[in-house]
C-alpha positions as CSV (number, residue, x, y, z in Angstrom):
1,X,260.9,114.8,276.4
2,X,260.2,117.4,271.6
3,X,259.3,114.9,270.4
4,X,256.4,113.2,270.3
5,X,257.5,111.0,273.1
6,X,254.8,109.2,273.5
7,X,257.2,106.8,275.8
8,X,257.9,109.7,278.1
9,X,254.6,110.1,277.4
10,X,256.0,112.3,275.6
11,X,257.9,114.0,274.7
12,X,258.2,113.6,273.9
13,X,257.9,113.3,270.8
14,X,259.2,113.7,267.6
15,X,259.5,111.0,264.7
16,X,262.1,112.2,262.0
17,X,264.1,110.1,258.9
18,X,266.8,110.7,257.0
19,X,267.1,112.9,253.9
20,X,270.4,114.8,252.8
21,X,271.0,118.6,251.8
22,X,274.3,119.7,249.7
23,X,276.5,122.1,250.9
24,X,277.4,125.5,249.6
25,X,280.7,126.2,248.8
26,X,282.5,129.2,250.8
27,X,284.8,131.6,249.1
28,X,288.3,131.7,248.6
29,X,289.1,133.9,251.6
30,X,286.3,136.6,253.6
31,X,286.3,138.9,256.9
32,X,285.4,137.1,260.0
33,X,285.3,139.4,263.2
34,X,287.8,138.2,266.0
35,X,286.6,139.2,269.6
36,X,288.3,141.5,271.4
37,X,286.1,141.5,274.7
38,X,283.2,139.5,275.3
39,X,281.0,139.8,278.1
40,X,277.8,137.1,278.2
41,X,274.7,137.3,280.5
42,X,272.1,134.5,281.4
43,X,268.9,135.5,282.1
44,X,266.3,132.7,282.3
45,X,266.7,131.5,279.1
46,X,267.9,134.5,277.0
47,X,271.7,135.0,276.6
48,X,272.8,138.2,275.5
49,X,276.3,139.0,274.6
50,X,277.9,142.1,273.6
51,X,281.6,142.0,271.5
52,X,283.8,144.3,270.2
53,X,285.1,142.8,267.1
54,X,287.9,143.8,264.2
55,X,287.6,142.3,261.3
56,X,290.5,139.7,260.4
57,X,291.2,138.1,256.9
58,X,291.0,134.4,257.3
59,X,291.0,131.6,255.3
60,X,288.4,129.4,255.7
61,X,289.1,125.8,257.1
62,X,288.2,123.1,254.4
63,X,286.2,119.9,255.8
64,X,288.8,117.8,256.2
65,X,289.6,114.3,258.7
66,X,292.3,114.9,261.0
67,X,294.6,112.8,263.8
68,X,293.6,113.4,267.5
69,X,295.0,116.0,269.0
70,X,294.0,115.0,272.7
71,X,293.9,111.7,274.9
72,X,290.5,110.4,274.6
73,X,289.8,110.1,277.9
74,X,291.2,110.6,281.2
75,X,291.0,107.7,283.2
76,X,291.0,104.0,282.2
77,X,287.5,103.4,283.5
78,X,283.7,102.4,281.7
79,X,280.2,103.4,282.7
80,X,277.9,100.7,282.7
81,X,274.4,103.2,282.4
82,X,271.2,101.5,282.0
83,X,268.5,102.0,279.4
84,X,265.3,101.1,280.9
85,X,261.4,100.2,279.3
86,X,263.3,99.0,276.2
87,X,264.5,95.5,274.4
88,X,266.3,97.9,272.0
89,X,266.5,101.4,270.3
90,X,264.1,102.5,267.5
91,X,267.0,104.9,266.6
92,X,269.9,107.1,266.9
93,X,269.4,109.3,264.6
94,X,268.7,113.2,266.6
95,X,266.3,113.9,263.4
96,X,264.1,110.9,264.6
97,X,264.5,110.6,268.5
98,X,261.6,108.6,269.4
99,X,261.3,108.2,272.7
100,X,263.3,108.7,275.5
101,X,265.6,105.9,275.5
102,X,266.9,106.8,272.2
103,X,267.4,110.6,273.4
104,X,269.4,109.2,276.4
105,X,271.9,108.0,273.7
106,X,271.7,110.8,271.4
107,X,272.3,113.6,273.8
108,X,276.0,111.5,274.4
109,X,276.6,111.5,270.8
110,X,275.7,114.6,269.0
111,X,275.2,118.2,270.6
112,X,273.5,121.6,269.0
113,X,274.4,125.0,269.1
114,X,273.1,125.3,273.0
115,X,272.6,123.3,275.8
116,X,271.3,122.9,279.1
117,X,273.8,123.0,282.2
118,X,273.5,121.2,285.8
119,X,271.2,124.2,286.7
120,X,268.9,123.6,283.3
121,X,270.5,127.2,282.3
122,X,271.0,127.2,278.6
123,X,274.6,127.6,277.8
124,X,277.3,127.3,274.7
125,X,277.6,124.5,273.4
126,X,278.4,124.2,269.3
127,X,278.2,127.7,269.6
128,X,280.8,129.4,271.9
129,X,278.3,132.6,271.4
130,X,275.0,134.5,270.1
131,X,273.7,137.7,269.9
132,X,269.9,138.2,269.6
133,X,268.7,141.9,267.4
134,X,266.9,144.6,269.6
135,X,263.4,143.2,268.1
136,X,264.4,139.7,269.6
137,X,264.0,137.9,266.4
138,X,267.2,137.1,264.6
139,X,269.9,134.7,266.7
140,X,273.5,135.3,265.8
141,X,275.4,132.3,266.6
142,X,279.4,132.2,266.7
143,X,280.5,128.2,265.9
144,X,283.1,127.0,268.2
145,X,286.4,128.1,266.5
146,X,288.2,124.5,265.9
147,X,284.6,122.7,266.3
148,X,284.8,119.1,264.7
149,X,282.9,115.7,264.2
150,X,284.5,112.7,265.7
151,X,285.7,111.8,262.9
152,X,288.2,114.8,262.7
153,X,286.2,116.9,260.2
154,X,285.8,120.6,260.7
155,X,282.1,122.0,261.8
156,X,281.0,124.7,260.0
157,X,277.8,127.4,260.4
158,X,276.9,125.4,256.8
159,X,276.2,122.1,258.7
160,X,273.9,123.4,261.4
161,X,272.2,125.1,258.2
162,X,271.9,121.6,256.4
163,X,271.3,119.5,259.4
164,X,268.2,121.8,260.8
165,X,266.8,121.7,257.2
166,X,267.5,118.3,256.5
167,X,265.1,117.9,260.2
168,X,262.5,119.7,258.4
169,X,262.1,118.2,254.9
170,X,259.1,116.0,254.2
171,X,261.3,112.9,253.0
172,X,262.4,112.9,256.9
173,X,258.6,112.0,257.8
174,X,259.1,114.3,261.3
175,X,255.7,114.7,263.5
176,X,257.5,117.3,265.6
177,X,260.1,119.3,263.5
178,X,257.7,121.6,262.2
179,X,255.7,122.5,265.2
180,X,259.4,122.8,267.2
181,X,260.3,125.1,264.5
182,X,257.2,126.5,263.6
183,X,258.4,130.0,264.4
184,X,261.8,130.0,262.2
185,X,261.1,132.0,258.8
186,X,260.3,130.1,256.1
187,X,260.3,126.4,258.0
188,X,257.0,125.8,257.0
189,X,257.8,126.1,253.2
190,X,260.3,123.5,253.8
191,X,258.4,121.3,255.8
192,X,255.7,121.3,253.0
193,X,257.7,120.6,250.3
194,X,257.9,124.0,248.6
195,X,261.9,124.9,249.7
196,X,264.8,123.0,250.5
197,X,266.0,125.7,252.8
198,X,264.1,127.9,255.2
199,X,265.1,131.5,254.5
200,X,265.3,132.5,258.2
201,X,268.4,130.3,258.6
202,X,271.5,132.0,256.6
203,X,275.0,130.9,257.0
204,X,277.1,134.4,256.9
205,X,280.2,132.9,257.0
206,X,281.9,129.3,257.7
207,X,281.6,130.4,261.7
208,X,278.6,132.7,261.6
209,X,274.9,130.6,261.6
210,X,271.8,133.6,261.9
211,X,268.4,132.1,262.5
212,X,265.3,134.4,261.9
213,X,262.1,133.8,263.7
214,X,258.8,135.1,263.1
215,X,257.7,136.3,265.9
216,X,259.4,136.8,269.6
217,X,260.0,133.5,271.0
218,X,260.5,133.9,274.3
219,X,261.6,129.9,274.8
220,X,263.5,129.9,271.8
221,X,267.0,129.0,273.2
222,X,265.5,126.9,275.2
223,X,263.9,124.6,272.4
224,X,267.7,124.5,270.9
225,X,268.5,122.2,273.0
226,X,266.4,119.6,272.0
227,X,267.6,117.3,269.8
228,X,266.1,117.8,266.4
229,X,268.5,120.9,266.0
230,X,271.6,118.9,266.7
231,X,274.8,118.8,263.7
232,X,275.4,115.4,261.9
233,X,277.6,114.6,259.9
234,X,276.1,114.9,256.3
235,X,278.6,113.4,253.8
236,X,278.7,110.7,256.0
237,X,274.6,110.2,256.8
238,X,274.7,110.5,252.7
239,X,277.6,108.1,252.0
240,X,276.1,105.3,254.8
241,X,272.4,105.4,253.8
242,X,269.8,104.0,255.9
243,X,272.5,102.3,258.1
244,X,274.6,104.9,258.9
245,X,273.9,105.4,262.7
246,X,275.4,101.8,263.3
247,X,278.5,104.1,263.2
248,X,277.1,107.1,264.4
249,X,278.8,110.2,265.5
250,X,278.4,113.7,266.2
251,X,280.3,116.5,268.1
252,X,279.4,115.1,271.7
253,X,281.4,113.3,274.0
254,X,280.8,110.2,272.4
255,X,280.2,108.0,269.2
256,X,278.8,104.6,268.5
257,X,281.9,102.0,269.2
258,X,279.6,99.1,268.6
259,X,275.6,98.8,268.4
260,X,274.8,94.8,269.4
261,X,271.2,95.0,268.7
262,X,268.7,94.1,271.4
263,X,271.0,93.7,273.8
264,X,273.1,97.2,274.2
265,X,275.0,100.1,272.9
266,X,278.7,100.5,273.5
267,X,280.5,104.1,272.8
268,X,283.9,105.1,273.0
269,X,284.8,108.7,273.1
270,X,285.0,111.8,270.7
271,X,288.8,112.1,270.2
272,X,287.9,115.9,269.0
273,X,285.5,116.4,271.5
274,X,285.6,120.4,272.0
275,X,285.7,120.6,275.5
276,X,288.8,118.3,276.3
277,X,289.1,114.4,277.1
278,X,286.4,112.9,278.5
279,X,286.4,111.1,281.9
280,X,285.6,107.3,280.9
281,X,287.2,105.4,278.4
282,X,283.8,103.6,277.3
283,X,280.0,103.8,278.0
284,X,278.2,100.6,277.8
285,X,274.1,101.1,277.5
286,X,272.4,97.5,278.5
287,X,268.7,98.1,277.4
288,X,266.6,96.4,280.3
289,X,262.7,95.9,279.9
290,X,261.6,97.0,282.7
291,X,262.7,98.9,285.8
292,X,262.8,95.3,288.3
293,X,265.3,93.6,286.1
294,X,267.2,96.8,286.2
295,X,266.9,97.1,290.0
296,X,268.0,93.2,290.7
297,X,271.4,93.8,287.8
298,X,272.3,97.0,290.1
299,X,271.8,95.3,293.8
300,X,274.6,92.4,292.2
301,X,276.9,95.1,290.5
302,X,276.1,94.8,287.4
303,X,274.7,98.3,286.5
304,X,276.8,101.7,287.6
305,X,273.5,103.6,287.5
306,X,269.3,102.1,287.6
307,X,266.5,104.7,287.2
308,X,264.9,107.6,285.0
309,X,262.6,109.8,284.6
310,X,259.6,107.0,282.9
311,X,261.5,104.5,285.0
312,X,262.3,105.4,288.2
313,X,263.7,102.9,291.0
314,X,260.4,100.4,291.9
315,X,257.9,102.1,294.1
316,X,258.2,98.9,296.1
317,X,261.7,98.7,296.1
318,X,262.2,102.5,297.7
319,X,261.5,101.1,301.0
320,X,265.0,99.0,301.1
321,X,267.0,101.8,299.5
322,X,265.7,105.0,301.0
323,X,268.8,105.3,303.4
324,X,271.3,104.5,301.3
325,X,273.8,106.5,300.2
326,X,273.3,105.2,295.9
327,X,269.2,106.4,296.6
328,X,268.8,109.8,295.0
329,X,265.1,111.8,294.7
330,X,264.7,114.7,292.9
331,X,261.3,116.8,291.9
332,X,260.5,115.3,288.4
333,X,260.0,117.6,285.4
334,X,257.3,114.6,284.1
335,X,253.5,114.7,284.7
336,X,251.9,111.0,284.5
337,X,248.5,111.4,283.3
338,X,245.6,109.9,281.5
339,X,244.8,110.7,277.8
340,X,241.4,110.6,276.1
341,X,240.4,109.9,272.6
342,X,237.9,113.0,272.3
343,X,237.3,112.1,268.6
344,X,236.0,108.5,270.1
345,X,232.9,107.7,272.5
346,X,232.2,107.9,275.5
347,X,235.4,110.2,275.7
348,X,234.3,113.0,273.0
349,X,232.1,114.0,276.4
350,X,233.7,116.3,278.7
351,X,231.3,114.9,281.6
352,X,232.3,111.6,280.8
353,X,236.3,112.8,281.2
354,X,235.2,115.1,284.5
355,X,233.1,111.8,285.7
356,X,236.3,109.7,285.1
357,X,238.9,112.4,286.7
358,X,236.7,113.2,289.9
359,X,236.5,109.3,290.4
360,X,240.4,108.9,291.1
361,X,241.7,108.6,294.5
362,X,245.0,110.3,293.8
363,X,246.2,110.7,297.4
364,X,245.9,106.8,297.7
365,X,247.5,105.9,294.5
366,X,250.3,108.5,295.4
367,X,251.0,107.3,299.3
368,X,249.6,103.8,299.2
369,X,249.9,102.2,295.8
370,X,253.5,103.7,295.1
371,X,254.7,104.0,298.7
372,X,255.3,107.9,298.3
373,X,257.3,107.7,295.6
374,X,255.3,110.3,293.2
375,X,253.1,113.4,294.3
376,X,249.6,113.5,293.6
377,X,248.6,116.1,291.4
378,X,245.5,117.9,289.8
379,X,247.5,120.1,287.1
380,X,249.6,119.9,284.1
381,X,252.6,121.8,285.2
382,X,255.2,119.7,287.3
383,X,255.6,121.6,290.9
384,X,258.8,123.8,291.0
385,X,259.0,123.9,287.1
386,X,258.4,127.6,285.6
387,X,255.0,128.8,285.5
388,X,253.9,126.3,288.4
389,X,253.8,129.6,291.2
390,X,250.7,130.4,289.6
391,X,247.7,128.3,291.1
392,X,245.3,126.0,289.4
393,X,241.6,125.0,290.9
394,X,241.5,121.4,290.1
395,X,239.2,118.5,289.6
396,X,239.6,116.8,292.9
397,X,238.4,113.6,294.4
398,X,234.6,113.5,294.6
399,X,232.8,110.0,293.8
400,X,229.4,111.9,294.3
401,X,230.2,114.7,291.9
402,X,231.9,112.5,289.9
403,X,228.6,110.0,289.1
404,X,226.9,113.6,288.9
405,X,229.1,114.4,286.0
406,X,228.4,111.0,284.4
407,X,224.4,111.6,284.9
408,X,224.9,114.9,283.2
409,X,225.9,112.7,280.2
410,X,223.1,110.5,280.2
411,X,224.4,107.5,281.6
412,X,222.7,106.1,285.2
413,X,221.9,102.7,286.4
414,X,219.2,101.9,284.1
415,X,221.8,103.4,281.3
416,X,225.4,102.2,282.5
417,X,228.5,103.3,280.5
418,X,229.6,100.3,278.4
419,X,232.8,99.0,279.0
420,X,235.7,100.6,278.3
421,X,239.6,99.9,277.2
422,X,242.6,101.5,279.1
423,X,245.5,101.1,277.2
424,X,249.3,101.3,278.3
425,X,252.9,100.4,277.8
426,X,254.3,98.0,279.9
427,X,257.6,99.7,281.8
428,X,257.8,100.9,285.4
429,X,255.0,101.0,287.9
430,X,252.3,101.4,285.1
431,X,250.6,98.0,285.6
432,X,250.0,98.7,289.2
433,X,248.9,102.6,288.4
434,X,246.7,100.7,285.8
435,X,245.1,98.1,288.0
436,X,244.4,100.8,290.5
437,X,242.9,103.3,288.6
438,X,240.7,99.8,286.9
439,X,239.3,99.3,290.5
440,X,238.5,103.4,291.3
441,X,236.5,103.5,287.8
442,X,234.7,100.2,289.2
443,X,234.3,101.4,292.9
444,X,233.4,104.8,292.2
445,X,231.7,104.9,288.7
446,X,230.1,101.4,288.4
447,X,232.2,101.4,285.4
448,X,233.9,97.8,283.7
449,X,237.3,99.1,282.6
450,X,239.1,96.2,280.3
451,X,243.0,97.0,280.9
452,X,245.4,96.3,277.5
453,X,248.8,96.2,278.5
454,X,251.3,96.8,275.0
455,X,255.0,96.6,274.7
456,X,256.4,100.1,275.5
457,X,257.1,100.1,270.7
458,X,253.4,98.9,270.2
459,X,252.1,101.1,272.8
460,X,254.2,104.3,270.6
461,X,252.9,103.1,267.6
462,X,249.2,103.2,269.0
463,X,249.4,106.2,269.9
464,X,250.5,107.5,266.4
465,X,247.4,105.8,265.1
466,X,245.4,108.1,267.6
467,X,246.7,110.8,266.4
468,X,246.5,110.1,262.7
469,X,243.6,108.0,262.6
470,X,241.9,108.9,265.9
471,X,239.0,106.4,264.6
472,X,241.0,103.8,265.2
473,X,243.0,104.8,267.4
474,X,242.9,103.7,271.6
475,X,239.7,105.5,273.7
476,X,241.9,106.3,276.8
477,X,245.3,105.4,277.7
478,X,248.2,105.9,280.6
479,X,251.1,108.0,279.7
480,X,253.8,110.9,280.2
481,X,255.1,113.8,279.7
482,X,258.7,114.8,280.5
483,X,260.0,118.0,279.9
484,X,262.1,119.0,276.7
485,X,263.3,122.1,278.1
486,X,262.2,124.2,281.2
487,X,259.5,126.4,279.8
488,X,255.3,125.9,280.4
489,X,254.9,126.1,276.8
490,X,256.8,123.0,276.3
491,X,253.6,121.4,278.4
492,X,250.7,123.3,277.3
493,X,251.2,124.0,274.2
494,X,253.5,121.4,272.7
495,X,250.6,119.3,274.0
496,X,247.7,120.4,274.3
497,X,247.3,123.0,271.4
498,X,244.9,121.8,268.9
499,X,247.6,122.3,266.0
500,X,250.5,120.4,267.5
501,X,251.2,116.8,266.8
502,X,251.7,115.9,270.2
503,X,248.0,116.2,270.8
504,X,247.5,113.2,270.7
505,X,243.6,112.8,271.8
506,X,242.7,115.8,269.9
507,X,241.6,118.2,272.6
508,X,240.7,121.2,271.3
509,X,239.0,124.8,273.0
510,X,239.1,128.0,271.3
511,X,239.9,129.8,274.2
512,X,242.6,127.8,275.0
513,X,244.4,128.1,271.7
514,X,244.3,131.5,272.0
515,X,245.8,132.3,275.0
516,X,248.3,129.6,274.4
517,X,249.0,131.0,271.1
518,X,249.1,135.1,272.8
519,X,251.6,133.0,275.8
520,X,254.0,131.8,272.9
521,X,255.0,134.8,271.0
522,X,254.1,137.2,274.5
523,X,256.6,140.0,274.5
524,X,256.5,141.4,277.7
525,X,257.9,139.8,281.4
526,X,258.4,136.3,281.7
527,X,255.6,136.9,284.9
528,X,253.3,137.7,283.2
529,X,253.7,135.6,280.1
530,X,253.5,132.7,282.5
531,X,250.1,134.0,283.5
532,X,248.7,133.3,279.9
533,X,250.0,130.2,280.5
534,X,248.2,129.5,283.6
535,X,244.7,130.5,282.6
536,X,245.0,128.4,279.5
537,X,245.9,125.3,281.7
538,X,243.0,126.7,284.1
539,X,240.9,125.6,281.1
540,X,242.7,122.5,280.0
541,X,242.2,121.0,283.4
542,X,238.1,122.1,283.4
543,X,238.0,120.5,280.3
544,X,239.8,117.6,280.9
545,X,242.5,118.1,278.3
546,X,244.8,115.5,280.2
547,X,244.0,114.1,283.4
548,X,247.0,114.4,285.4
549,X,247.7,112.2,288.2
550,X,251.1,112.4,289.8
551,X,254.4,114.1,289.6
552,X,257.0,111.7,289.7
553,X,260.2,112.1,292.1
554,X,262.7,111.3,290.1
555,X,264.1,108.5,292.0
556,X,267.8,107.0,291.0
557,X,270.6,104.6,292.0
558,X,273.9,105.6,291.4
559,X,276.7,103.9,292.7
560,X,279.7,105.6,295.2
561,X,282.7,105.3,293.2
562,X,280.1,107.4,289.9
563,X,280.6,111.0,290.1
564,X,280.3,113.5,287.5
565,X,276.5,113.1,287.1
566,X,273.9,115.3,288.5
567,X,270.0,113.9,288.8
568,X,267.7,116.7,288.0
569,X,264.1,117.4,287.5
570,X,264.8,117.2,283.7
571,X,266.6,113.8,284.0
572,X,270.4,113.1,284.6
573,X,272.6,115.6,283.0
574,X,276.4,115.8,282.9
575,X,277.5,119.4,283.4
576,X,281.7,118.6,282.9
577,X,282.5,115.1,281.0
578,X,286.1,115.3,281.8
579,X,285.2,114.9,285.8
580,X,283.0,111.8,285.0
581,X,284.1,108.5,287.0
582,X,282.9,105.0,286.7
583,X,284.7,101.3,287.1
584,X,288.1,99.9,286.0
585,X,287.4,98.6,282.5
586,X,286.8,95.0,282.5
């Protein structure tokens, strides 16, 4: 979840506005290669495709709104699909994500020139195909041929251009566009002001979109799929102002039918959805607070689905739902962990942070307090997720070393460690996590720990501060990360680099920078680029970058008569719309 998603913990992650960009007008009539033979290969996350072509005179399409040429959807049947740790959305708006929630609706809305499939392969999406150059540094993407925005208006290579520049131009106010992109030619001029355009994305012709990066960027495909890189519909963005995601749209499946604020979203489908009539006729997205309420609406019928990735079914509740059939578990692509404020005392002491990290009983919290529903963990990486065969030593539970650590600080009975202020948003299991870890630091430490529970918005908007303003900003708090795609740099360094805006404690080590940095742009096998990866976390988890607590099992209700959607470790994904089921419409 990238975004700075602080409410994933992340992500996730990213915090974007809107700001338009003017089209260029195509000529009259051009050459446009028509594929003769295609053959496309997925290797982790690199597609390669090699096309004969002969070049066909064509007349470009002209932007135009056109009737459906399709059923909308394929059954007379709704999904009720519950948004959970929220009273509403902050936004729909791909350029400014948020938080989790809000991507949960976007990714139904709009799409990008790649996604990920059931298998988290990235796969065509806007794009039917790419090429990448023998130095692996310019992307050659083919647009769908017929491509359009719900609103029947052709998609053209110009609109990915404008929409991925409009996600990079200071008016838009992103924390996470420019470090997403960093590696795109010429994306830092426009994100400081000096371009409107980055040079490294050129639009060839009204199907052909080449993107230029700096550098080899092994993950870059990968990062595609994330949503600040999705198509919108400028004219319209433009026409509609500030307000214009009320009636948003996109080339997904879906598009905003009706937006009853504080209480749900309600979509209805894409009529010129590319890839055929989708299953339901309507999607209805209650936002529920927290992850009980959600659990009591499901047992009475109320919800089709209950459960993500930040809010998975209640640790107390798994018990009661374990052997039923709806009860899903996957590995979770998500570390929980604790952040510290290292610009801030007592945390700007990496024996304070060892001292508060050797203290927890993670076994306890995992088994006991949240009845097995999470792993324990002493890492960053997520078990299973690439990168995580390599092992890490890590800070394990030891109250002895861990008032040792604290000593080595200068604090002792004579000199106790003044009280401190945990900080986190109130969704899921957090105020039990919370309450546990307050008694460990107490037990274990000698340590007062004042808990501050904030509304999941507040709690986003605090961490912000600690990022911007780290003076003021919170001394430690509870969080997550999920993962924006399935690559280890998307964890260590979207997060813990000491130049990337999800850092939100401001961890820094030299060391670690520079392997992270070498990891990023490393040519050579994925084996040994994870390697890199792994020593830089090696140091992260030494120095307390995070302190990582549990994996979460991705835990999920989904009721019998649902199909179509697959739980995964990045979240639920929908691999084929058109075979989605849900309930008669009511």
């Amino acid at each position: 979840m990238s975004k700075r998603f602080v409410v994933l913990g992340v992500l996730l992650v990213l915090g974007l506005l809107i700001a338009g960009c003017t089209s260029q007008p195509a000529p009259q009539t051009q050459q446009t290669p028509q594929t003769v033979k295609e053959t496309v290969v997925v290797k982790e996350t690199v597609v390669v495709k090699e096309t004969v072509a002969v070049p066909q005179p064509t007349t470009p399409p002209e932007p135009t709104t056109a009737p459906p040429t399709q059923p909308a959807a394929v059954s007379n049947q709704e999904l009720i699909w519950s948004v959970e740790g929220v009273n509403e959305l902050p936004g729909l708006d791909p350029a400014n994500p948020q938080n989790a929630q809000s991507i949960q609706a976007i990714n139904l809305i709009f799409g990008g020139l790649v996604k990920l499939d059931g298998q988290l392969n990235v796969v065509p999406d806007g794009a039917q195909s790419w090429t990448i150059s023998d130095d692996g540094k310019t992307y050659s993407f083919t647009i769908r041929e017929g491509l359009k925005f719900a609103d029947g208006t052709a998609v053209t290579a110009q609109d990915f251009a404008d929409s991925i520049n409009r996600a990079l131009q200071p008016e838009t106010a992103s924390y996470g566009a420019a470090f997403q992109l960093q590696h795109v030619v010429g994306a830092s001029d426009v994100a400081d002001g000096k371009a409107q355009a980055a040079s490294g994305i050129k639009v060839v012709d009204d199907r052909t979109l080449e993107i230029t990066t700096d550098d080899v960027v092994p993950y870059f495909l990968a990062q595609l799929t994330y949503p600040v890189t999705f198509v919108v519909p400028l004219k319209f963005v433009q026409a509609k102002g500030n307000n214009w995601t009320e009636q948003a749209f996109g080339t997904g499946p879906y598009r905003v039918k009706e937006w009853q604020h504080n209480q749900k979203l309600i979509l209805e489908p894409n009529p010129f959805y590319w890839a055929g009539p989708v299953g339901v006729a309507q999607i209805e997205l209650p936002f529920i607070q927290d992850s009980e309420t959600a659990y009591q609406l499901y047992r009475t019928g109320e919800l089709d689905t209950m459960g993500s990735q930040q809010n998975p079914v209640p640790a107390a509740r798994i018990p009661e739902v374990s052997s039923s059939p709806d009860f899903k578990q996957v590995a979770s692509f998500a570390t929980r962990y604790i952040g510290f404020n290292n610009r801030k005392a007592p945390f700007d002491n990496v024996n304070v942070r060892r001292a508060f990290a050797m203290a927890v009983d993670k076994v306890t919290l995992a088994e006991k307090v949240l009845n097995g529903a999470v792993g324990p963990t002493d890492r960053i990486l997520p078990p299973g997720f690439p990168g995580s065969q390599f092992p890490i030593q890590g800070l394990s539970f030891d109250p002895e070393m861990a008032k040792a650590e604290l000593e080595k600080a200068g604090y002792n009975a004579s000199k106790p460690l003044p009280q401190v202020t945990l900080t986190y948003g109130v969704e899921g299991d957090n105020e039990r996590v919370a309450t546990f870890l307050q008694q460990q630091w107490k037990d274990n430490l000698g340590v007062d720990v004042v808990l501050q529970p904030l509304e999941l918005a507040t709690f986003s908007k605090n961490l912000d501060t600690t990022y911007l303003t780290p003076e003021e900003g919170l001394q430690f708090y509870l969080s997550i990360w999920g993962a924006d795609y399935p690559d280890p740099q998307n964890f260590i360094s979207q997060q813990l680099r000491s130049d990337s805006p999800n850092n939100n404690g401001h961890w820094e080590n030299a060391d670690f920078d520079k392997l992270a940095k070498q990891a990023d742009t490393f040519t050579g096998s994925s084996e040994e680029r994870f390697k890199l990866y792994n020593q830089a976390e090696q140091i992260a988890v030494d120095g307390v970058g995070w302190l990582p607590l549990y994996v979460p099992r991705f835990s999920v209700l989904i009721k019998p008569y649902v199909s179509g959607i697959v739980p995964t470790g990045q979240g639920l994904i929908v691999p084929d719309w058109s075979a989605v089921r849900g309930r008669p419409m009511r």
